[in-house]
C-alpha positions, -999 to +999 in steps of 0.1 A: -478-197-171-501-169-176-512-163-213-531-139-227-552-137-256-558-102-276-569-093-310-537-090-332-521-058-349-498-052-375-471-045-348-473-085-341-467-093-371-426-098-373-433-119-342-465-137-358-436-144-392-415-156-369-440-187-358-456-192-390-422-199-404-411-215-380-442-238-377-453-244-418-419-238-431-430-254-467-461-236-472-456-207-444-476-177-450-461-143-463-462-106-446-481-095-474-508-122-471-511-115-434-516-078-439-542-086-460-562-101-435-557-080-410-571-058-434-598-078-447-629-067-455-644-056-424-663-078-401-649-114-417-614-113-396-609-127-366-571-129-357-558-131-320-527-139-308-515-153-277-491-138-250-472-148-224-443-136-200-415-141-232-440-125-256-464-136-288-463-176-285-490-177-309-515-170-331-549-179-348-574-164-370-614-171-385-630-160-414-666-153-411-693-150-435-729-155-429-739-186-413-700-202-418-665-198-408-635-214-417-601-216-392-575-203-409-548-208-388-538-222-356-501-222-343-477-222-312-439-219-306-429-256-307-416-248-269-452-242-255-472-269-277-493-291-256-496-268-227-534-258-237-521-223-259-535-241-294-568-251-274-572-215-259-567-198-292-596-222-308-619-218-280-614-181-288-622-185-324-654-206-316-666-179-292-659-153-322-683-176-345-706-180-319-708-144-314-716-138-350-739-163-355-720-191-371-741-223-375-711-243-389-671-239-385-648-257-412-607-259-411-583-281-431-556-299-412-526-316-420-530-351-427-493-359-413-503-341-380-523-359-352-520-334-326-536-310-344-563-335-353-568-348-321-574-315-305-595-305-330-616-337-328-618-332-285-635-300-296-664-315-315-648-313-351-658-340-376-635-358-405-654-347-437-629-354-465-595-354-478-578-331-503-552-353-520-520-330-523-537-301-505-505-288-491-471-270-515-452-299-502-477-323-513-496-332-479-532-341-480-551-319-458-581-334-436-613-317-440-633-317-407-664-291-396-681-283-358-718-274-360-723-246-334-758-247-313-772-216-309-799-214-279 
């Protein structure tokens, strides 16, 4: 399977929708909160998605200021999970913050979701927390962070 990774545009959006339903159906995000960061101020997006043969099977974005970003979002069409899409898009978004300097890169995850933990901890993220009921359906989120080494 060949994917490929490009900066995402409004016109991906009904197919983006389609995942983050389909991935965070209790707390999914809304068209209207996507446009707005795909309009965000300039220079603190980063949003990709990923592309294969059948089309968009994911998506991911960073926001960026100063010396810090946070992940917002990572996600893949359940069919295409574990094949390396999640860990491309990531790598991406670290290459983003490296590119604009980022010392330290934070993210929340899901405390009912190992997967996502576990890549996230094969990448060099740390636990740093919990936020108790972090989630609309009342899931903590795990707070982890990847210090970036700029030569």
């Amino acid at each position: 399977m060949t994917v490929t990774l490009r900066t995402m545009t409004e016109d991906d959006l009904s197919a983006v929708l389609k995942i983050e339903r389909d991935t965070f159906p209790a707390d999914a995000w809304s068209e209207g909160m996507l446009r707005d960061e795909l309009a965000g101020q300039p220079g603190t997006r980063h949003y990709v998605v990923a592309e294969a043969g059948d089309g968009i099977i994911g998506y991911a974005g960073l926001f960026a200021a100063g010396d810090q970003a946070d992940v917002q979002t990572i996600a893949v069409t359940a069919d295409r999970r574990r094949t390396g899409v999640g860990g491309a898009l990531l790598t991406e978004l670290l290459a983003e913050a490296g590119r604009r300097g980022v010392r330290s890169v934070f993210l929340e995850v899901r405390a009912d979701n190992p997967a996502a933990q576990a890549m996230y901890e094969r990448f060099g993220f740390v636990r740093l927390g919990l936020r108790r009921r972090y989630y609309q359906d009342g899931t903590d989120a795990i707070t982890m962070r990847k210090d970036l080494i700029h030569e």
